[in-house]
BADOMI-420048 format. One record per residue (C-alpha): residue number from 1; residue in three letters; chain; x negated, y negated, z negated. Coordinates in nm, 3 decimals. Each point is the difference from the previous one (the first is absolute). Example, Ala and Ser with C-alpha at 12.3 -4.5 7.8 and 13.67 -1.06 7.14 Angstrom:
BEGIN
SITE  seq  type  mol  X  Y  Z
SITE  1  Ala  A  -1.230  0.450  -0.780
SITE  2  Ser  A  -0.137  -0.344  0.066
REM end
This chain:
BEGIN
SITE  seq  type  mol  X  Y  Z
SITE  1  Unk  A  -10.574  -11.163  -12.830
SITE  2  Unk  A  0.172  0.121  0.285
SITE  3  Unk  A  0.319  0.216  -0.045
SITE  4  Unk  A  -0.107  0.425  -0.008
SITE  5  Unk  A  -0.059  0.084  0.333
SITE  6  Unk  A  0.213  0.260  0.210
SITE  7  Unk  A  -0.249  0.282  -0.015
SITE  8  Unk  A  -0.053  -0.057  -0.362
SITE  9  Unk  A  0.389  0.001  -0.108
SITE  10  Unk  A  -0.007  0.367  0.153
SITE  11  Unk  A  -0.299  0.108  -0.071
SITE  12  Unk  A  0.080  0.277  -0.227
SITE  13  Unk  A  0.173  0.231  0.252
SITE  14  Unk  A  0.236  0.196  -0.276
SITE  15  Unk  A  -0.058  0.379  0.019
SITE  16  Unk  A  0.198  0.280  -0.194
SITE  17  Unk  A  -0.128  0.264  -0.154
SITE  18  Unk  A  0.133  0.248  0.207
SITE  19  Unk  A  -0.150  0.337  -0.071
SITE  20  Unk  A  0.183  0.053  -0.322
SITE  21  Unk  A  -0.034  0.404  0.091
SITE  22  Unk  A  0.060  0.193  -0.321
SITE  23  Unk  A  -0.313  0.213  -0.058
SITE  24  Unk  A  0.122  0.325  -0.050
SITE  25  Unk  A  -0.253  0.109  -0.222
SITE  26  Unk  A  0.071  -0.249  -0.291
SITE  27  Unk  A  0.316  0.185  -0.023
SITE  28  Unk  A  -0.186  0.329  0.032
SITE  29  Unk  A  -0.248  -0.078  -0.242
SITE  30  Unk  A  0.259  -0.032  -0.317
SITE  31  Unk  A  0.125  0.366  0.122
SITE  32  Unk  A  -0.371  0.094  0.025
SITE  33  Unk  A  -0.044  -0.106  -0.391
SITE  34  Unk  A  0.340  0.150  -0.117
SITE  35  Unk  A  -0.039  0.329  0.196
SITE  36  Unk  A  -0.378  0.087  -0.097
SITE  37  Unk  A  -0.066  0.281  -0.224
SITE  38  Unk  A  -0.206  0.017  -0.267
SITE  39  Unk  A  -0.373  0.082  0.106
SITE  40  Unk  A  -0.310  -0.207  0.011
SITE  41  Unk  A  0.049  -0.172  0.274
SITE  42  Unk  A  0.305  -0.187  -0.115
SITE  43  Unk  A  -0.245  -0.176  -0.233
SITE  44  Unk  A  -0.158  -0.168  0.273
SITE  45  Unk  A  0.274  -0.018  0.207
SITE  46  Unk  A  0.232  -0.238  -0.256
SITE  47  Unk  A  -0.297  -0.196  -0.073
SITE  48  Unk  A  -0.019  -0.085  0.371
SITE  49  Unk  A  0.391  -0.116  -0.021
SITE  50  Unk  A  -0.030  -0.150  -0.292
SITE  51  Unk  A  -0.292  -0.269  0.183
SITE  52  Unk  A  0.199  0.075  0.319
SITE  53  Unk  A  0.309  -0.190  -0.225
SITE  54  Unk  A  -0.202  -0.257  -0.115
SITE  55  Unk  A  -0.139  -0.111  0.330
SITE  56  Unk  A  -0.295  0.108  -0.022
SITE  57  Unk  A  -0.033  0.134  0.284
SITE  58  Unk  A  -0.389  0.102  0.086
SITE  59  Unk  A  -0.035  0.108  -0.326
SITE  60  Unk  A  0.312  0.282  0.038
SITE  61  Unk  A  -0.183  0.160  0.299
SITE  62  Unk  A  -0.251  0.211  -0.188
SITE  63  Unk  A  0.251  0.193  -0.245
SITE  64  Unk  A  0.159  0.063  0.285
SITE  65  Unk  A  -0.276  0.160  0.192
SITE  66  Unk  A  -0.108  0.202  -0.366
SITE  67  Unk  A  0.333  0.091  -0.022
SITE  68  Unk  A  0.044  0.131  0.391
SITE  69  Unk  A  -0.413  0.158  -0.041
SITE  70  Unk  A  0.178  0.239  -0.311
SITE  71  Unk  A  0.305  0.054  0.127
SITE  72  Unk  A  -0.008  -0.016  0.404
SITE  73  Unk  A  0.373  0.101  0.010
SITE  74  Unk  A  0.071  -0.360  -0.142
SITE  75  Unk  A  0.102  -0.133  0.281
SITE  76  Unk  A  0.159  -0.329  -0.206
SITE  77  Unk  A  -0.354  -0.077  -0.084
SITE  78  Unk  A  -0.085  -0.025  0.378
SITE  79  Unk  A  0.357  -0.226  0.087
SITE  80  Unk  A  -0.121  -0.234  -0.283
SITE  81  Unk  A  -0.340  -0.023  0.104
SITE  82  Unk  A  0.098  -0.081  0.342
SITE  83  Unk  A  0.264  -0.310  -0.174
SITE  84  Unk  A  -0.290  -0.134  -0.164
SITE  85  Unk  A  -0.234  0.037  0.290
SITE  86  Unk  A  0.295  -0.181  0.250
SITE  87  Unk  A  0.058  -0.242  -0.321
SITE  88  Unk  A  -0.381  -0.134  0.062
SITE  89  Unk  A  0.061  0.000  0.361
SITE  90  Unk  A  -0.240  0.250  0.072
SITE  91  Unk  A  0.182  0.229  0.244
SITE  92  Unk  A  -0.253  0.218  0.112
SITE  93  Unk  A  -0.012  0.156  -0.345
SITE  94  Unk  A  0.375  0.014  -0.049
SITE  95  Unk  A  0.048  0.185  0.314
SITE  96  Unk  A  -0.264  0.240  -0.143
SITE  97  Unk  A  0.132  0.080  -0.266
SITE  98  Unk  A  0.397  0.028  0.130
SITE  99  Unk  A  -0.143  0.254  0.274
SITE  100  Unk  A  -0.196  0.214  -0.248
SITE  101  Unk  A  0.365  0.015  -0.242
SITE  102  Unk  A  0.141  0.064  0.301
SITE  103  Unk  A  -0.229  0.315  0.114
SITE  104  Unk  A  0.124  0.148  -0.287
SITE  105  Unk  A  0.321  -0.060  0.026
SITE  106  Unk  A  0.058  -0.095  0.342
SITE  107  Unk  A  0.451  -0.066  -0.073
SITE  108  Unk  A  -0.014  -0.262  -0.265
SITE  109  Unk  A  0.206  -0.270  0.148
SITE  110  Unk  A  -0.167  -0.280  -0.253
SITE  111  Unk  A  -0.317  0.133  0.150
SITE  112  Unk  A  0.099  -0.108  0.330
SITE  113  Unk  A  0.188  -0.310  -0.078
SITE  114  Unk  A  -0.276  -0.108  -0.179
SITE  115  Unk  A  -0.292  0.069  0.306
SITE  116  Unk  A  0.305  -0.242  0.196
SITE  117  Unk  A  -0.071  -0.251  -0.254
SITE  118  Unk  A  -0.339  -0.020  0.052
SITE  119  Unk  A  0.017  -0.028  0.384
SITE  120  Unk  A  0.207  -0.268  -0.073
SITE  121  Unk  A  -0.232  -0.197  -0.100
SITE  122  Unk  A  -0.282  0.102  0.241
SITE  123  Unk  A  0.279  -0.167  0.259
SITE  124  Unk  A  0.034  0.410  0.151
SITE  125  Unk  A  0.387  -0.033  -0.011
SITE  126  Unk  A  0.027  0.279  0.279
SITE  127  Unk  A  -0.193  0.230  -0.236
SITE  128  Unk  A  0.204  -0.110  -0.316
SITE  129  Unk  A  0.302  0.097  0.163
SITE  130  Unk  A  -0.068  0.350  0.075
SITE  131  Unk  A  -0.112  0.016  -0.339
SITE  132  Unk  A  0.327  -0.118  -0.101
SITE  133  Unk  A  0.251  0.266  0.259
SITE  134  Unk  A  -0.206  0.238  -0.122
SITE  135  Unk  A  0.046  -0.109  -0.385
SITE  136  Unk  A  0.375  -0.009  0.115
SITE  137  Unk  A  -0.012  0.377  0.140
SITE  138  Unk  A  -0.155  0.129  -0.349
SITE  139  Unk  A  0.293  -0.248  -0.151
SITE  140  Unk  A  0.272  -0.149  0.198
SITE  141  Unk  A  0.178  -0.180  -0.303
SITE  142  Unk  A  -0.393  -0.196  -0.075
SITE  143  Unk  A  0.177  -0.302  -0.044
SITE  144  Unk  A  -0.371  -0.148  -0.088
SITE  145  Unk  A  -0.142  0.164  0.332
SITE  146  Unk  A  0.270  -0.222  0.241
SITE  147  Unk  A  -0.048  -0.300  -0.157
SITE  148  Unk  A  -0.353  0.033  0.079
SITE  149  Unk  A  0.060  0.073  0.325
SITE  150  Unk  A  0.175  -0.263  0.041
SITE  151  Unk  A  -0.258  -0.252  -0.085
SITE  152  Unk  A  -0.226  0.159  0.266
SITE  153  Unk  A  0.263  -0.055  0.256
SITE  154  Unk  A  0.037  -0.352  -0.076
SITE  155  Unk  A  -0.360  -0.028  0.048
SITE  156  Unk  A  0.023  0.132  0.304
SITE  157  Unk  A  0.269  -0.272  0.061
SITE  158  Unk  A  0.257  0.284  0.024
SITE  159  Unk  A  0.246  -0.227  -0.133
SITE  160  Unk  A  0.371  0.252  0.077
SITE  161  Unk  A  -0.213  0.337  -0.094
SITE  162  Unk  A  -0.153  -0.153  -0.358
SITE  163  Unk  A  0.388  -0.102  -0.097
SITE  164  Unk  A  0.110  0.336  0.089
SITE  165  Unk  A  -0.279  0.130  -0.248
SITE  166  Unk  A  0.064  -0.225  -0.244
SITE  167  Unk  A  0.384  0.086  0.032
SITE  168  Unk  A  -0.095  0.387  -0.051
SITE  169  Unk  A  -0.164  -0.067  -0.303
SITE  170  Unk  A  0.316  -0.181  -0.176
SITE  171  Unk  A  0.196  0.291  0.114
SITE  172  Unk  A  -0.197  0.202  -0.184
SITE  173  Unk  A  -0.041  -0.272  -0.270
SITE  174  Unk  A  0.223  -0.319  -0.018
SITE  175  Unk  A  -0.229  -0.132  -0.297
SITE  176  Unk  A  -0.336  0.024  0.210
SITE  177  Unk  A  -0.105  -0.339  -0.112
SITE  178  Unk  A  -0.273  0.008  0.263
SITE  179  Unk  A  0.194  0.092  0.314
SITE  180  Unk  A  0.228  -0.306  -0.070
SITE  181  Unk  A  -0.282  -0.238  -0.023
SITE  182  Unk  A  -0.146  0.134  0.285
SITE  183  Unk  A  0.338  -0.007  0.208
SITE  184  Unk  A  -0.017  -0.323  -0.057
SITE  185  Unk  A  -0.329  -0.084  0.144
SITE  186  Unk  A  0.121  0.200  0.371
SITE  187  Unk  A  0.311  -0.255  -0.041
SITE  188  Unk  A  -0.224  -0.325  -0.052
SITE  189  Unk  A  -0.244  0.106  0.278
SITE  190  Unk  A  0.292  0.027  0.196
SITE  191  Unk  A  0.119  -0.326  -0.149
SITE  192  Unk  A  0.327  0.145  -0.080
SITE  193  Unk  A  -0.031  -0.237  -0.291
SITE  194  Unk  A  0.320  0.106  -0.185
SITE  195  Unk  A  -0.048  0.313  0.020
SITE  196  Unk  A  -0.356  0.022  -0.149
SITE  197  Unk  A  0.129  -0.249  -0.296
SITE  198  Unk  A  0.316  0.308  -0.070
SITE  199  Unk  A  -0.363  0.231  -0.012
SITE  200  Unk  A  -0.151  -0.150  -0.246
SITE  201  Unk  A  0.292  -0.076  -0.203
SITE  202  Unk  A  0.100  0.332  -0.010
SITE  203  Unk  A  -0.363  0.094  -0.104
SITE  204  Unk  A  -0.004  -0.260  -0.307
SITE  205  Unk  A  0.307  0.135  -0.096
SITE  206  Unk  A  -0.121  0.371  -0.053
SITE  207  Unk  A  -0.280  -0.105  -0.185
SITE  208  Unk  A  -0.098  -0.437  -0.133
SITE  209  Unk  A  -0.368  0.100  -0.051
SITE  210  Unk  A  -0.068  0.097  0.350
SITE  211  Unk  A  -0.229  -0.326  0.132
SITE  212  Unk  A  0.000  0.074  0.348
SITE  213  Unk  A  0.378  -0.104  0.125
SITE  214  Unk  A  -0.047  -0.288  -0.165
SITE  215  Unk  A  -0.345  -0.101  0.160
SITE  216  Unk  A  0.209  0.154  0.323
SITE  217  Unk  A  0.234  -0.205  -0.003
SITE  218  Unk  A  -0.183  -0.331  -0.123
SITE  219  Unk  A  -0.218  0.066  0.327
SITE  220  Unk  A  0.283  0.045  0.208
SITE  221  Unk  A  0.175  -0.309  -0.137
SITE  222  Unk  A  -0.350  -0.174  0.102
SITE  223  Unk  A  0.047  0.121  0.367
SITE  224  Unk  A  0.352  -0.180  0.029
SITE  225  Unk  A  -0.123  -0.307  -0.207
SITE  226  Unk  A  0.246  0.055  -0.300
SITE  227  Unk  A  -0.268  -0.100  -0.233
SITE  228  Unk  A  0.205  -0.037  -0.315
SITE  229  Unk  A  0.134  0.351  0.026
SITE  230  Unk  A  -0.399  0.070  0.081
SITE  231  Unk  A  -0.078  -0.125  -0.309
SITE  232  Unk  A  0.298  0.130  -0.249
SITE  233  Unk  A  -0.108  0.390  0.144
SITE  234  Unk  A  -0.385  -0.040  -0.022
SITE  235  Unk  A  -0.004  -0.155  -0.330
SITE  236  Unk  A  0.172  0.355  -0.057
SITE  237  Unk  A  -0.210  0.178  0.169
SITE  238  Unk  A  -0.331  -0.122  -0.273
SITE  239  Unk  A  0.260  0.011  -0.276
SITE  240  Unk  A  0.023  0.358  0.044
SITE  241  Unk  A  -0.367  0.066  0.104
SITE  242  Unk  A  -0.235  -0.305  -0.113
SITE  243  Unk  A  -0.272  0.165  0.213
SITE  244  Unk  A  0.167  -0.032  0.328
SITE  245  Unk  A  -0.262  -0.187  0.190
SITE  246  Unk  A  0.138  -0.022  0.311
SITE  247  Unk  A  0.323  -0.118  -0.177
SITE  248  Unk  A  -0.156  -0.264  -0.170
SITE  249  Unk  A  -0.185  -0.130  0.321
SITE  250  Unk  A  0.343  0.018  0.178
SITE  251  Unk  A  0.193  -0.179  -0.280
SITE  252  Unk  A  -0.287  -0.338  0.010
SITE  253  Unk  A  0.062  0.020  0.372
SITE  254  Unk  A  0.393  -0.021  -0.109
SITE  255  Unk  A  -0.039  -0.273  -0.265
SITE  256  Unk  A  -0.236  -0.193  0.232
SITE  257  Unk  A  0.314  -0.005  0.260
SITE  258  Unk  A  0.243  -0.087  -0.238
SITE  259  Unk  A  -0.210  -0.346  -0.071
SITE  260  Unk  A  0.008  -0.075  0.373
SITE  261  Unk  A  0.216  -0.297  0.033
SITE  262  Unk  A  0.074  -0.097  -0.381
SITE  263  Unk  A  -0.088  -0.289  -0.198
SITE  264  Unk  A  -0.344  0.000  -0.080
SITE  265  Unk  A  0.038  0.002  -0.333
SITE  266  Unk  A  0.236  0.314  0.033
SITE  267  Unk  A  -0.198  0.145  0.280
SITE  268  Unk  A  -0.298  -0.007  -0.275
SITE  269  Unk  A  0.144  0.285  -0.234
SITE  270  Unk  A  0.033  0.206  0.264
SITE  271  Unk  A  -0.329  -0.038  0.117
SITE  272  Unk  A  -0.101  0.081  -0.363
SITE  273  Unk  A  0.164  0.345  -0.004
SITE  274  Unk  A  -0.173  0.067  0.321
SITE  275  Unk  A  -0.310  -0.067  -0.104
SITE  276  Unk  A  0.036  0.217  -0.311
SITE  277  Unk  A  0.143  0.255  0.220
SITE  278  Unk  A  -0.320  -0.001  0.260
SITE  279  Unk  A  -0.243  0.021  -0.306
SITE  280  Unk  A  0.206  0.305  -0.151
SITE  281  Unk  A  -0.051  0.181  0.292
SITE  282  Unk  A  -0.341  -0.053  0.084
SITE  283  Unk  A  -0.033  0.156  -0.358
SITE  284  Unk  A  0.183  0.279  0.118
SITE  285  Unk  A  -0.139  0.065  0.340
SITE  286  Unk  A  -0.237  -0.019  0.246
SITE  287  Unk  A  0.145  -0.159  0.259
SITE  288  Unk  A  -0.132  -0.274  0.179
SITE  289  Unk  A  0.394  -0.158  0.057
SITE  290  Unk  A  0.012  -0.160  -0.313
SITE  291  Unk  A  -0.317  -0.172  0.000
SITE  292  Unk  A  0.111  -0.132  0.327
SITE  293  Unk  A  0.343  -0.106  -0.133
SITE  294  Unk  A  -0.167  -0.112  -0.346
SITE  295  Unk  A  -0.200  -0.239  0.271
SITE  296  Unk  A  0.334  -0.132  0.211
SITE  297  Unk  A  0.092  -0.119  -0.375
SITE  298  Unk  A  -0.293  -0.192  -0.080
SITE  299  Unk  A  0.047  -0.144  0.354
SITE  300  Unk  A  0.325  -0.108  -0.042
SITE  301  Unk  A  -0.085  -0.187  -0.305
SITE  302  Unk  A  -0.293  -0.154  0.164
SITE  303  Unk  A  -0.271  0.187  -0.162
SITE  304  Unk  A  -0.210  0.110  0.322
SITE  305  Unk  A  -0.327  0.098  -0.173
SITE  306  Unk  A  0.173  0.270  -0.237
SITE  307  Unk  A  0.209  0.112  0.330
SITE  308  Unk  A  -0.321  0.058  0.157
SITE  309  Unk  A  -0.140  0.200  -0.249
SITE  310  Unk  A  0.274  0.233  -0.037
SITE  311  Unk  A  0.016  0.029  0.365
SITE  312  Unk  A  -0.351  0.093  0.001
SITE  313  Unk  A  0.073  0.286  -0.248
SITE  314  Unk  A  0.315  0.120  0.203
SITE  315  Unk  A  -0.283  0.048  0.275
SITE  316  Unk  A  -0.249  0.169  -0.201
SITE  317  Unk  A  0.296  0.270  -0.084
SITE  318  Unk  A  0.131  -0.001  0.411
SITE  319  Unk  A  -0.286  -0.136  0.165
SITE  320  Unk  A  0.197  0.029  0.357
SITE  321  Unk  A  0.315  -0.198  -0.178
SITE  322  Unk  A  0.114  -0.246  0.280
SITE  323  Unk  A  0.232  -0.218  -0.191
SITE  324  Unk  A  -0.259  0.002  -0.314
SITE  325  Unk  A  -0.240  -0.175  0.259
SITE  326  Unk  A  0.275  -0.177  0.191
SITE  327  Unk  A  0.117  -0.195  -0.377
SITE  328  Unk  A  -0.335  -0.060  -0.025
SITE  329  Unk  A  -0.036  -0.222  0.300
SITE  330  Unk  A  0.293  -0.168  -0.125
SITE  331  Unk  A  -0.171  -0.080  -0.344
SITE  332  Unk  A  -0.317  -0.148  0.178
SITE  333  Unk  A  0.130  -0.150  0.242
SITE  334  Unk  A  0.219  -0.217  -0.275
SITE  335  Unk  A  -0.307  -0.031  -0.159
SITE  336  Unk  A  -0.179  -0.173  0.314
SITE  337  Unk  A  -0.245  0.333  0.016
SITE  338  Unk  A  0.020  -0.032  0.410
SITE  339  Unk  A  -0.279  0.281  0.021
SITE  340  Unk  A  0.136  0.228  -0.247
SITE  341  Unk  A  0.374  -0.048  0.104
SITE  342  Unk  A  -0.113  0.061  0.399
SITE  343  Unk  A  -0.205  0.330  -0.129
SITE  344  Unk  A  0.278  0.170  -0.222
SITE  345  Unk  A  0.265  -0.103  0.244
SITE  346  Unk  A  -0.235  0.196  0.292
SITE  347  Unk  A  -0.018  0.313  -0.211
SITE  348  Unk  A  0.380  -0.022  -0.076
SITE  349  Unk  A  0.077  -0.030  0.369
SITE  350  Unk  A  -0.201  0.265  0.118
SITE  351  Unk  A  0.108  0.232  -0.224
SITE  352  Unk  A  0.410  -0.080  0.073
SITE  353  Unk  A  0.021  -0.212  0.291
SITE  354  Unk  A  0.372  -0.043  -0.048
SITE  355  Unk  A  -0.080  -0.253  -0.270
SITE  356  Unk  A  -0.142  -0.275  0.274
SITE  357  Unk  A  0.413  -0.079  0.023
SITE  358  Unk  A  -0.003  -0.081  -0.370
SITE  359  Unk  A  -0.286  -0.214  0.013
SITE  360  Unk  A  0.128  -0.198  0.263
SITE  361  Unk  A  0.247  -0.194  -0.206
SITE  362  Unk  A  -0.180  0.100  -0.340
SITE  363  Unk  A  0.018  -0.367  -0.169
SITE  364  Unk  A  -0.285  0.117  -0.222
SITE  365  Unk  A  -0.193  -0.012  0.342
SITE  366  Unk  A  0.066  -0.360  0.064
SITE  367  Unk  A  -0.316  -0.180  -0.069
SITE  368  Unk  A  -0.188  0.213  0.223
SITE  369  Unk  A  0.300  0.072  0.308
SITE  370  Unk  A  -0.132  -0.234  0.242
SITE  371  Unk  A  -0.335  0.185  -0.063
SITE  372  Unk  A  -0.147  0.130  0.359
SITE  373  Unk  A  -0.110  0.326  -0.195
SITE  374  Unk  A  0.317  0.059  -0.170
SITE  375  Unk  A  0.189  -0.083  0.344
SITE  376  Unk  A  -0.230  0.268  0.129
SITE  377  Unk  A  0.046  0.258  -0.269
SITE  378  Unk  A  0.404  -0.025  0.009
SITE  379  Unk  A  -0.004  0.012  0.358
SITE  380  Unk  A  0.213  0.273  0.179
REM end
């Protein structure tokens, strides 16, 4: 077959996982258990933690409400419901339920940092950061409440004011595991490589079992094409947390590039491992990247009718997924499926224009290049 082509041998697009933000109210809700007295309400109140521990999440929510409908001063039954409710992304809820602890007892810092969580993740980083000063005014040494408002300024691509955030926070705590990891995502933004490598380093060393510097700085490796040190840290990464899908996806994407330009017969192990490495995170997630990586595999070994399918099931999961559709030109167009090359390729072009470049010299394309309709479609 031909060799990968030069959109495929990118495709993944490494991403870390940047919003490491402690919660706040995980902390909270072990001095929520320890500090209750005993009444009724505790009863339903430790049951909740106890399924709140054990990830089960939805379940948790209801001894929490009993507990705050007995006791309505229990305002760590509210905080908790609103981590559960943010845990299964359903924000609305969560912001409920931190506004009605907090009508009760409107200076609770964790209160506050935890609404800032949640607008986090509703992309409101201007409303997560007053959150977070006003956290800060309740509690100036929060160490929790400036890391977290740190990750909202790098959203906000506020590159100098997140490391000045993150640089309050180990001055109140040179062990904040998070605040290093997160440090070192500013720094690799920034692509002040060597710095965000110290970062994460320094994060591992505080604590082994931490998966995200490792995934951090796999990803980052990735970015500068280092893929053996890619490899060695996300291998780490799913040693330490074996459901890390997005660390799994990342790490085929790793082994695949380690193959390019070996011996065959070398090449083919690590082609193995990625393939493993796909399928273990499609267990994991719901993600339509590996099924579109899984398919770049089967492609490379020539096996276009099982890279179809799986790019058709990386659509059904991101039905808009321009490189999904863009493989799967490549696939039938090898296969000498003109039509269905020509219609995938359309949909893939109109959805990210900037990918006519790529097709231009795409090898995989070659059988139907001197095509009037492909001319036409690749056009400027």
């Amino acid at each position: 077959m031909n060799g990968p082509s030069s959109l495929r041998s990118g495709l993944n697009g490494p991403k870390r996982n940047n919003f490491g933000a402690n919660n706040g109210a995980l902390n909270g809700l072990l001095n929520g258990f320890i500090n209750s007295t005993q009444h009724k309400y505790d009863t339903w109140f430790s049951y909740g933690y106890f399924l709140h521990k054990e990830g089960k999440i939805g379940d948790a929510i209801p001894y929490y409400a009993k507990s705050y409908s007995v006791n309505p001063r229990n305002v760590w039954a509210l905080i908790n419901m609103g981590v559960c409710y943010r845990l299964l992304e359903k924000y609305d809820k969560a912001l409920i339920a931190y506004k009605a602890a907090k009508s009760h007892f409107p200076d609770n810092p964790v209160i506050w940092n935890n609404m800032g969580n949640v607008y986090i993740d509703k992309g409101e980083y201007e409303e997560a950061i007053k959150c977070y000063e006003y956290a800060l005014v309740l509690n100036p040494g929060y160490a929790d409440a400036w890391n977290n408002m740190g990750v909202a300024k790098h959203y906000m691509k506020d590159m100098y004011g997140a490391i000045e955030c993150f640089e309050r926070a180990l001055e109140l705590n040179p062990k904040h595991v998070t605040a290093w990891n997160n440090k070192g995502n500013v720094y690799a933004d920034m692509k002040a490589y060597d710095a965000a490598f110290e970062c994460y380093r320094e994060a591992i060393k505080i604590n082994e079992q931490y998966a995200l510097p490792y995934y951090n700085m796999g990803t980052t490796c990735m970015e500068i094409e280092d893929y053996g040190r890619a490899v060695k840290n996300l291998e780490s990464a799913v040693r330490v947390d074996k459901n890390f899908g997005e660390a799994w996806n990342n790490l085929a994407v790793a082994y695949r590039e380690t193959a390019a330009g070996m011996e065959e017969y070398e090449a083919r192990n690590y082609i193995d491992k990625a393939t493993e490495a796909c399928k273990r995170a499609i267990e994991i997630t719901r993600s339509a990247k590996p099924w579109n990586n899984l398919g770049v595999l089967m492609a490379d070994i020539g096996n276009y009718s099982e890279a179809v399918e799986n790019y058709r099931k990386a659509l059904d999961i991101e039905p808009n997924y321009a490189k999904a559709y863009y493989n799967l030109a490549c696939a039938y167009a090898l296969m000498g499926r003109r039509s269905d090359a020509y219609e995938s390729l359309e949909k893939a072009l109109n959805l990210n224009p900037r990918l006519k470049e790529a097709a231009r010299t795409d090898k995989d394309f070659s059988a139907i290049a001197l095509d009037d309709r492909f001319r036409r479609l690749v056009s400027l």
